[in-house]
VOPAGU-2260 file (C-alpha; in pm, 1 decimal, decimal comma):
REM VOPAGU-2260
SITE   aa  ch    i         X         Y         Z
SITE  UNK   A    0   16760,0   11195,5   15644,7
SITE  UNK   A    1   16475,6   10975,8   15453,9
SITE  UNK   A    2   16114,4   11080,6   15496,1
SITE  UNK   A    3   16044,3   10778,3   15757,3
SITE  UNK   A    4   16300,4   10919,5   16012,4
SITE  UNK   A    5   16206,7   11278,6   15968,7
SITE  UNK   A    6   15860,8   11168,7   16037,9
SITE  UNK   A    7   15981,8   10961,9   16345,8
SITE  UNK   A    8   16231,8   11238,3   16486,3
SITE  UNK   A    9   15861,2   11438,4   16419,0
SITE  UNK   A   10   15628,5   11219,4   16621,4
SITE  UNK   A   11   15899,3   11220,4   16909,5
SITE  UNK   A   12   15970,7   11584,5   16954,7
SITE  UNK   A   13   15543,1   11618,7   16962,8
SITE  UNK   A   14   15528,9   11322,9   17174,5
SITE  UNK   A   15   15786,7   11548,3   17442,1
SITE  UNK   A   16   15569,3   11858,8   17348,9
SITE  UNK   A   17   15287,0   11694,8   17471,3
SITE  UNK   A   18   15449,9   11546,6   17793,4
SITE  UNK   A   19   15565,4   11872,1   17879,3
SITE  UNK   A   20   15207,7   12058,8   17855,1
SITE  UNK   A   21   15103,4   11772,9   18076,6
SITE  UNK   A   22   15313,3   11778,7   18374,0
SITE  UNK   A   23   15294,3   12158,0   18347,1
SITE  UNK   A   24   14863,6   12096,2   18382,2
SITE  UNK   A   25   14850,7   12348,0   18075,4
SITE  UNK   A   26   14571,7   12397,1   17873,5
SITE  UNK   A   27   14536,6   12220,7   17540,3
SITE  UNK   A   28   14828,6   11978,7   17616,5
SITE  UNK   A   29   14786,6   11752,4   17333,3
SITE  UNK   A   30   14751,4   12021,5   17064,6
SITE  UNK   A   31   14959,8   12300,6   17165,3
SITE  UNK   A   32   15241,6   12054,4   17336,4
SITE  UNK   A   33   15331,5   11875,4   16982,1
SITE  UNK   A   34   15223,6   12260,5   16816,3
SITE  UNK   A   35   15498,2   12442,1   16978,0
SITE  UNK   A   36   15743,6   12158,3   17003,3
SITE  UNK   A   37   15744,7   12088,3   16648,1
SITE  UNK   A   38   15741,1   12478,5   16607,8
SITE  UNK   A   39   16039,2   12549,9   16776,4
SITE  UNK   A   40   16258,9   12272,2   16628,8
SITE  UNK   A   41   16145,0   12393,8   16270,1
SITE  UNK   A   42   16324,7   12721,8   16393,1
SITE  UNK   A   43   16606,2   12575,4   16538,8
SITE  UNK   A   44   16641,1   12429,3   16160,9
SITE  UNK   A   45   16521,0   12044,9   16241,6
SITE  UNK   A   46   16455,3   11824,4   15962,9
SITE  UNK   A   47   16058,5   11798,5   16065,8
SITE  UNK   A   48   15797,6   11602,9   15807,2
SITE  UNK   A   49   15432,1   11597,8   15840,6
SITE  UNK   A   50   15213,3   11278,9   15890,1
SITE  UNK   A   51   15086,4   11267,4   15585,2
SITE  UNK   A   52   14755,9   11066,0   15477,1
SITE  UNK   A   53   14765,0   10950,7   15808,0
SITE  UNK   A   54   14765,7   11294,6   15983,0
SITE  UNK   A   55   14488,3   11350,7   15751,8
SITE  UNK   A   56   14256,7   11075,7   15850,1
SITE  UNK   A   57   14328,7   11165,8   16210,8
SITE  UNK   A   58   14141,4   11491,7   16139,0
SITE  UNK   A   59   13850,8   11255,9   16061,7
SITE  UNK   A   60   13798,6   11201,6   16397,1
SITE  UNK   A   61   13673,4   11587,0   16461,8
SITE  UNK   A   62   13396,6   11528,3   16174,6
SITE  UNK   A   63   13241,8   11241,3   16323,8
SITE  UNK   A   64   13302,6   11455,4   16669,8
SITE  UNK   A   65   13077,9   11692,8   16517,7
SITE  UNK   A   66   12861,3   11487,0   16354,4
SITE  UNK   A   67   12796,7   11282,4   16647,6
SITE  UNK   A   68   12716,5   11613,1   16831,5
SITE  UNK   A   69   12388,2   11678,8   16592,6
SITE  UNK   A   70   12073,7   11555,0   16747,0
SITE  UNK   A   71   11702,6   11653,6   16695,8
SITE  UNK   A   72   11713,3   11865,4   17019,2
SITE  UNK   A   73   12039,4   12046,4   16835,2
SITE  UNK   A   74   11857,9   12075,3   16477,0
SITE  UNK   A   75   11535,1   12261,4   16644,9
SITE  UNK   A   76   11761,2   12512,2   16730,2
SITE  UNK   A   77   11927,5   12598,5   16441,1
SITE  UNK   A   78   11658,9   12853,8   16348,8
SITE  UNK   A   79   11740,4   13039,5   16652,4
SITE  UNK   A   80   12114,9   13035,1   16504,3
SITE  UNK   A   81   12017,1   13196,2   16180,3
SITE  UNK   A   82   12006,1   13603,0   16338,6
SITE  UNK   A   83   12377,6   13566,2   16421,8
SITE  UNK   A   84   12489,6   13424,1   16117,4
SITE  UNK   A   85   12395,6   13726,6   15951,3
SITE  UNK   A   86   12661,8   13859,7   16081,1
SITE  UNK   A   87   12945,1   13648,3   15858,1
SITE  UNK   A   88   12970,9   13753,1   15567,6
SITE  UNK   A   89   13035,0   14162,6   15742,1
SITE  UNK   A   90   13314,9   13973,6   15968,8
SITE  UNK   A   91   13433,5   13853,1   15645,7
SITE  UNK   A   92   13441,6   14178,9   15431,0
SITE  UNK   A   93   13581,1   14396,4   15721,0
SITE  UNK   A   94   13887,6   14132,4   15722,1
SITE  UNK   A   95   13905,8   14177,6   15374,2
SITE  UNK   A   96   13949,4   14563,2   15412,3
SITE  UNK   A   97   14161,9   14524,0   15658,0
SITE  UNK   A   98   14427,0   14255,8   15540,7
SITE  UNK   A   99   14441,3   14352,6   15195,6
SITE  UNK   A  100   14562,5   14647,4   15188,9
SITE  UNK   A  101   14765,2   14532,7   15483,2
SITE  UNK   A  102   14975,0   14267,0   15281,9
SITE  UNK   A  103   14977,0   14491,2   14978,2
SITE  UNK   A  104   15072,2   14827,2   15109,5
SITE  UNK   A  105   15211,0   14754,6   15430,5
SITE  UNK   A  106   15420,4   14490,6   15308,4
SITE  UNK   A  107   15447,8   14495,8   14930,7
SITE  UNK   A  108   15261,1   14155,3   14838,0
SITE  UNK   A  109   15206,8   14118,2   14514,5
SITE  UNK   A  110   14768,6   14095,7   14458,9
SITE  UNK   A  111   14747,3   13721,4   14480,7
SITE  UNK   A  112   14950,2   13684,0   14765,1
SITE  UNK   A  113   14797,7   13975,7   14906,5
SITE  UNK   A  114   14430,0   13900,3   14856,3
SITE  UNK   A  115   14458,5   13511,3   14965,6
SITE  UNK   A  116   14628,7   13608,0   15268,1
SITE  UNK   A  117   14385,0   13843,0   15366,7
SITE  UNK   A  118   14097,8   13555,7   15334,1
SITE  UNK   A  119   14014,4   13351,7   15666,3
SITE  UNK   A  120   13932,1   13070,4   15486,3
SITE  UNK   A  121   14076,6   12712,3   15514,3
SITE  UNK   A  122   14501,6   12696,6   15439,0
SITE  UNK   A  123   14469,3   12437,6   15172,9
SITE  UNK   A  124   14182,3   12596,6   14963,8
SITE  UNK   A  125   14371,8   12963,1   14981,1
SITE  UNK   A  126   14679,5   12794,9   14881,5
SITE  UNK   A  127   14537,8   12663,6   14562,5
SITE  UNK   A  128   14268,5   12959,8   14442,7
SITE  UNK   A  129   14648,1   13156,5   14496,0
SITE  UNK   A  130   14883,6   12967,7   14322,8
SITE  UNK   A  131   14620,1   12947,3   14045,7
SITE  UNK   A  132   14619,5   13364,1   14081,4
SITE  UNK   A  133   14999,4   13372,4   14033,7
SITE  UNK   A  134   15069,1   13419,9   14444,6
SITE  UNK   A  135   15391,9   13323,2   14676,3
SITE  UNK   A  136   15219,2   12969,7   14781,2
SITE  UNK   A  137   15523,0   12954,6   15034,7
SITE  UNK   A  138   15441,4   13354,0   15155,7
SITE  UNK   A  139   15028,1   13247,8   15163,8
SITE  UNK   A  140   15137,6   12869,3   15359,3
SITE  UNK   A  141   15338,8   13092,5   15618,6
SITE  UNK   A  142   15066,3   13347,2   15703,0
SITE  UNK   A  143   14816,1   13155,8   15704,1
SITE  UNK   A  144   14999,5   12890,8   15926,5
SITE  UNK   A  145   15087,1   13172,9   16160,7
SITE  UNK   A  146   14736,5   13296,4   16145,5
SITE  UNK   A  147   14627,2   13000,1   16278,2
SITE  UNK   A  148   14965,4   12964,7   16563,7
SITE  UNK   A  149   14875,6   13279,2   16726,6
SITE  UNK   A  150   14509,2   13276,7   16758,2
SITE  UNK   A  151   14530,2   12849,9   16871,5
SITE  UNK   A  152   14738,6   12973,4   17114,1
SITE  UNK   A  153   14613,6   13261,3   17270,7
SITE  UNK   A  154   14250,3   13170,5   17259,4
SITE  UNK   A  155   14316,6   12913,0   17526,2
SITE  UNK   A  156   14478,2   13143,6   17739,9
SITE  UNK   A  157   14157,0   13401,9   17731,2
SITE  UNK   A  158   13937,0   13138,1   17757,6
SITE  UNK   A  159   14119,2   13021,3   18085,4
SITE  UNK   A  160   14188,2   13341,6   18256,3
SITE  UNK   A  161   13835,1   13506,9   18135,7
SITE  UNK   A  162   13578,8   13222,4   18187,8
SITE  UNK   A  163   13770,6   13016,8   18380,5
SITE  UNK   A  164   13724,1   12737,8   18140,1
SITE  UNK   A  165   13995,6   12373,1   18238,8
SITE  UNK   A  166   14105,6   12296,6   17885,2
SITE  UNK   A  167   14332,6   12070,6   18064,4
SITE  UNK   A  168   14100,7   11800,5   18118,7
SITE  UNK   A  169   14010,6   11482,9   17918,7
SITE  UNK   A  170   13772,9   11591,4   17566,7
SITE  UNK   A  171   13500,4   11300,4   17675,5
SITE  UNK   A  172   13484,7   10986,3   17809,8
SITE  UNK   A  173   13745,0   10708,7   17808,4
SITE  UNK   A  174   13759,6   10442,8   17563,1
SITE  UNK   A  175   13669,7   10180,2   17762,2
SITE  UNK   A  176   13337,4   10360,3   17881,8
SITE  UNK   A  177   13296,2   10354,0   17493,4
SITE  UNK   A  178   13107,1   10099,0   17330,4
SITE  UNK   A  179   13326,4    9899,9   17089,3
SITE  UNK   A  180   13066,0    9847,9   16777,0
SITE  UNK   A  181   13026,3   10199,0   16754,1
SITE  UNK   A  182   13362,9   10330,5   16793,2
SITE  UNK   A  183   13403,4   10114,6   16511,4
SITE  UNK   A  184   13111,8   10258,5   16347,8
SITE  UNK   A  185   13260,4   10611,1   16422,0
SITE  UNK   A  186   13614,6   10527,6   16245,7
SITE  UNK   A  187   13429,5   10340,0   15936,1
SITE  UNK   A  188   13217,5   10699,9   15872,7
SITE  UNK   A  189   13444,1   10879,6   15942,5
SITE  UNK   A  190   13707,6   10698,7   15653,3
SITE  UNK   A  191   13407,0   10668,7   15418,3
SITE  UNK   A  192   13300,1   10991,2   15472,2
SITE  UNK   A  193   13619,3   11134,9   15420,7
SITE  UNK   A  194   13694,0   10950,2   15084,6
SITE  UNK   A  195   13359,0   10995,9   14989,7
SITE  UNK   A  196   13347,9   11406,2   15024,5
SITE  UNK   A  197   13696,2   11400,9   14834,5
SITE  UNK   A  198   13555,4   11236,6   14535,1
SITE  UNK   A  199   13281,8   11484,1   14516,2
SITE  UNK   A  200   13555,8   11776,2   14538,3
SITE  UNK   A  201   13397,4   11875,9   14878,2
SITE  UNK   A  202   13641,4   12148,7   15096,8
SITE  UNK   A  203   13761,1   12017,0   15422,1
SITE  UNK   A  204   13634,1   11723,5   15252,2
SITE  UNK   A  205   13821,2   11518,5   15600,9
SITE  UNK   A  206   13604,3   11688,3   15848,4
SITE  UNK   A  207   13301,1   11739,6   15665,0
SITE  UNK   A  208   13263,7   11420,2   15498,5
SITE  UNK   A  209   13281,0   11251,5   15847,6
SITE  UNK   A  210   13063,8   11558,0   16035,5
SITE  UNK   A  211   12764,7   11484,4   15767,8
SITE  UNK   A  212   12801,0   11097,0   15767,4
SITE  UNK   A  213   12827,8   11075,6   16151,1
SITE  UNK   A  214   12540,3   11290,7   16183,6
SITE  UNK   A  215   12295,2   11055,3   15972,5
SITE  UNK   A  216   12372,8   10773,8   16184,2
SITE  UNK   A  217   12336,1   10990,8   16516,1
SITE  UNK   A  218   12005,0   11111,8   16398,3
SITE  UNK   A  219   11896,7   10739,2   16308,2
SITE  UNK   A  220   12033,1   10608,9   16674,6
SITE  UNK   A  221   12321,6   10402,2   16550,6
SITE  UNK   A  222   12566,2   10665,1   16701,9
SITE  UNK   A  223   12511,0   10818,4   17015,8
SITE  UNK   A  224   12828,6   10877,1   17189,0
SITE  UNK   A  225   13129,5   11143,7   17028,3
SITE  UNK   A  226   13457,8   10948,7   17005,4
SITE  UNK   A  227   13644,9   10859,6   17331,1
SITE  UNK   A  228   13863,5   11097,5   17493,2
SITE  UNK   A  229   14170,1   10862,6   17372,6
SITE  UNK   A  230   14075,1   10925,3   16969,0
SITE  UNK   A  231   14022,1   11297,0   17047,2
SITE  UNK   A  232   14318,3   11366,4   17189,5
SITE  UNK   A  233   14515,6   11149,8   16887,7
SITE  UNK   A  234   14337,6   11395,2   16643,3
SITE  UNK   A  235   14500,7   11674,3   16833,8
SITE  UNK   A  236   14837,8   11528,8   16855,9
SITE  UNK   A  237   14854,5   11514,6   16497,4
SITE  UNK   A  238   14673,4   11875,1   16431,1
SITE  UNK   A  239   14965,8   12037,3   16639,8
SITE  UNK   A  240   15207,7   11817,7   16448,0
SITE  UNK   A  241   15022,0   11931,5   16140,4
SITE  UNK   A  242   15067,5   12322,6   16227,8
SITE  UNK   A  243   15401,1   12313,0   16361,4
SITE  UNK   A  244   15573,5   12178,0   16067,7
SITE  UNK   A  245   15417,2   12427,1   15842,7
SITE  UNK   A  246   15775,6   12608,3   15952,4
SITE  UNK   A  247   16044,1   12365,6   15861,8
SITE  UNK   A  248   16302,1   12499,8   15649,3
SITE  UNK   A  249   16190,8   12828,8   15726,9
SITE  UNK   A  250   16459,3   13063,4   15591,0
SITE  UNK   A  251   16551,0   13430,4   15766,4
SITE  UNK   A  252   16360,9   13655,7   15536,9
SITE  UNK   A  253   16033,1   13451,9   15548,9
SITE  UNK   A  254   16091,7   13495,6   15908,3
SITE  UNK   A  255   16099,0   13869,0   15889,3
SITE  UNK   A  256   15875,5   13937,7   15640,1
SITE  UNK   A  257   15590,7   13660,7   15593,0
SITE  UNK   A  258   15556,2   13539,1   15983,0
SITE  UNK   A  259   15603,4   13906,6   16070,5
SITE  UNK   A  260   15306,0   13997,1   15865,5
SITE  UNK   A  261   15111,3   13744,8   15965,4
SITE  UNK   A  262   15117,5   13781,1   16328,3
SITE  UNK   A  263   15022,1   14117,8   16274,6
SITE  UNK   A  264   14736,3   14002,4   16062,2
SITE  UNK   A  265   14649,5   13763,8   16313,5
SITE  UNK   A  266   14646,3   14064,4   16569,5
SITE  UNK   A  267   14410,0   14311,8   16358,7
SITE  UNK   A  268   14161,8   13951,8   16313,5
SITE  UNK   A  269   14124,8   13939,2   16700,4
SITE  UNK   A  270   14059,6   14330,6   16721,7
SITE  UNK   A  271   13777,9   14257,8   16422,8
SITE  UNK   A  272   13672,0   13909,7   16588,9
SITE  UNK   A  273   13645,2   14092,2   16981,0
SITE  UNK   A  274   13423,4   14390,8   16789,8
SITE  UNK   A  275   13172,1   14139,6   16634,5
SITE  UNK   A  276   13220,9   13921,1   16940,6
SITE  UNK   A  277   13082,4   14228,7   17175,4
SITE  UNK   A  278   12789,2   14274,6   16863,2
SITE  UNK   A  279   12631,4   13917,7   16922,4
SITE  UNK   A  280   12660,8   13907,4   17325,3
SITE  UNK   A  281   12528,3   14266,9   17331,8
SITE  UNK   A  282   12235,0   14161,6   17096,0
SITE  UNK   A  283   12179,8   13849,5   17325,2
SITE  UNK   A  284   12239,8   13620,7   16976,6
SITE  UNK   A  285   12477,3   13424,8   17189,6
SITE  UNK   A  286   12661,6   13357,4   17509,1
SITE  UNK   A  287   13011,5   13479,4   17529,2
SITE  UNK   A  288   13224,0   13181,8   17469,7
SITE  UNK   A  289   12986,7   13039,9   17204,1
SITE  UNK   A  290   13011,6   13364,3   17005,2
SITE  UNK   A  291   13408,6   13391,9   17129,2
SITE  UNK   A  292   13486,5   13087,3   16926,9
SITE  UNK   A  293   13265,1   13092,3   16630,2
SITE  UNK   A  294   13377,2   13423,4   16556,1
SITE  UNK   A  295   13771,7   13341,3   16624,4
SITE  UNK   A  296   13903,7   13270,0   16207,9
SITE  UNK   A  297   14151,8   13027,1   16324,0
SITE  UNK   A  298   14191,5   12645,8   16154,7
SITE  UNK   A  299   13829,9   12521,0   16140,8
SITE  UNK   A  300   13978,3   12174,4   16272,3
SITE  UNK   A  301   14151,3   12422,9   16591,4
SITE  UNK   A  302   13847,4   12561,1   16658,6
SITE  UNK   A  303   13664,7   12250,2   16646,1
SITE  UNK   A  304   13907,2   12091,5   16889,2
SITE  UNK   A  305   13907,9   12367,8   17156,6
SITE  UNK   A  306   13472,4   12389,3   17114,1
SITE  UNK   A  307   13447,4   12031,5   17232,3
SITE  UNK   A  308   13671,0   12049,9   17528,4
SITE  UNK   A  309   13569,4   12395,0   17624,4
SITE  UNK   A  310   13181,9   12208,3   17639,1
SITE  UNK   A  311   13095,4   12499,3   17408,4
SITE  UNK   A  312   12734,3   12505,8   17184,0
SITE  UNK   A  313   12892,3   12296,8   16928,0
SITE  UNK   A  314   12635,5   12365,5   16632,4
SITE  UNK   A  315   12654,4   12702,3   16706,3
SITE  UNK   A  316   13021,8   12729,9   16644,9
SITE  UNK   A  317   13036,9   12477,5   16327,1
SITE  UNK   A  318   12797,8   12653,0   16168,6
SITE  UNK   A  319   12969,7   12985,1   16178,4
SITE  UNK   A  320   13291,1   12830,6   16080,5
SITE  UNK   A  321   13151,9   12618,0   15776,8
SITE  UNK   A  322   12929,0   12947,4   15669,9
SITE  UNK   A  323   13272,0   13131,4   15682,7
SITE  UNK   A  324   13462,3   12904,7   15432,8
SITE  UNK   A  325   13179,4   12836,9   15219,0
SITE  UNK   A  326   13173,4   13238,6   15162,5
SITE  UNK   A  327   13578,7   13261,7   15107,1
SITE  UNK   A  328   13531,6   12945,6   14867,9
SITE  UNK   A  329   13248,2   13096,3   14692,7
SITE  UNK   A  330   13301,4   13463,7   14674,6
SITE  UNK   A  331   13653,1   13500,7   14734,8
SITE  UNK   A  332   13824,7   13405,9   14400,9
SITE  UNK   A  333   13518,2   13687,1   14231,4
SITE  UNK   A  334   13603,8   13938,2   14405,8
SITE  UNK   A  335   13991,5   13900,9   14364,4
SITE  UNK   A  336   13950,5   13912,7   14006,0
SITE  UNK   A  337   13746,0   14207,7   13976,3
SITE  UNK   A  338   14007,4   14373,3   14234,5
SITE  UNK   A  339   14311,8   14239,0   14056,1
SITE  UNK   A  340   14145,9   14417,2   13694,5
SITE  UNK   A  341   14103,7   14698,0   13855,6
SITE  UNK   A  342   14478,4   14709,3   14018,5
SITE  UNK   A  343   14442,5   14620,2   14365,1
């Protein structure tokens, strides 16, 4: 089967998925509908391809989402943001003590593959520092991809049956409530934004780009609206699609060994996440579901997605995110040297 069917047989299997989490009125439909649909036909052995360039500029949309969510009311509160930030980079090194030794004891990684799938940082980024480290790209694609199932899905089902929060319903207002110069201002930044943060070898380059473009403009009054509901839920559609596929051609042994360890790694991260979760509320740094999702390592896009429907601070949980990956870009590849001298 050519690349063009696979990707059609793709879109139609998410388009069910999504269907289905509709009639059902379950949470997330048009993220975890295509997410699970496309997850179980990569099982079942389907010949699944992802979107491509195209899924990528879909992700766009969540950037200028973001962006469009910065004000001057938002920025005078940043300040009071910076006490439980202070708390990343300890999320980040208890992870780190945690999965390593984890993947490499527990079961028998090699230190590359070990170290980069112990990192919450962003699946593309940890598959290249660990491929340049000598890892199992396929192994570190796998757990991180799982990482990133399990917490995607459960979070939504917490979020409903603790808070009580209707993920089911529309991410903002319809399209035609939306006015048409500035969605098309929103879908020019967010293309030149991405493009832009690419050339300049910026991370996530497809949601920050947009995020830092979008917010200009919203800060200058040219954009004051996020995207419509419509472009929202398209971003999600092809986000599931996106994580889903991640498991095509997915052979036995992976399936035993690298999805097995990374749902459990994905279980320890929630024990770590619900620990410094408890921290902030406790301190008062934040209110539950605020700190809940900023302190959740799942896809920085997921996350994103499930902050704007959930009507959550959505500063608050970028910034924790985006001061996450910047520390696993930064520090990360350092540190795994120095450990990988000194023999894991």
């Amino acid at each position: 089967m050519n690349l063009l069917n696979r990707r059609i047989l793709t879109f139609a299997l998410a388009a069910l998925g999504g269907a289905a989490f509709l009639l059902l009125h379950l949470p997330l439909p048009m993220l975890l509908g295509p997410m699970l649909a496309c997850l179980v036909a990569a099982l079942a052995g389907a010949p699944l391809a992802g979107a491509g360039q195209f899924g990528i500029f879909m992700r766009t949309i969540l950037g200028v989402a973001v962006g469009a969510s910065i004000t001057p009311g938002v920025l005078a509160e940043l300040p009071e943001v910076a006490a439980s930030l202070l708390f990343v980079p300890g999320f980040i090194g208890v992870i780190a003590l945690v999965g390593y030794p984890l993947f490499r004891r527990a079961f028998g990684f090699d230190h590359a593959t070990a170290w980069y799938g112990a990192m919450p940082g962003g699946l593309q980024d940890m598959l290249v520092f660990g491929e340049e480290a000598g890892g199992d790209v396929r192994a570190l694609s796998l757990i991180h991809a799982t990482r990133v199932l399990v917490i995607v899905t459960v979070a939504p089902l917490i979020m409903t049956a603790w808070w009580g929060v209707d993920l089911s319903q529309p991410p903002g207002t319809p399209m035609r409530a939306t006015d048409a110069a500035e969605i098309a201002l929103m879908v020019a930044a967010g293309l030149l934004g991405w493009k832009g943060a690419e050339r300049l070898g910026v991370f996530g380059a497809s949601i920050l780009g947009p995020m830092v473009l979008t917010a200009a403009l919203s800060l200058s009054g040219l954009i004051t609206q996020r995207p419509p509901a419509e472009m929202i839920q398209a971003a999600q559609f092809f986000i599931g699609i996106a994580v889903g596929v991640k498991y095509a051609g997915i052979t036995l042994r992976e399936l035993r060994l690298h999805v097995t360890a990374g749902i459990v790694y994905a279980l320890l991260l929630a024990a770590v996440s619900l620990v410094f979760i408890e921290g902030i509320v406790h301190l008062g740094l934040a209110p539950a579901l605020d700190a809940f999702l900023a302190f959740l390592p799942g896809g920085q896009a997921e996350m994103v997605v499930i902050a704007l429907i959930a009507g959550a601070d959505i500063a608050y949980v970028v910034s924790h995110h985006l001061l996450r990956m910047v520390i696993v870009i930064v520090l990360g590849p350092v540190v795994g040297k120095v450990l990988g001298r000194r023999g894991g």
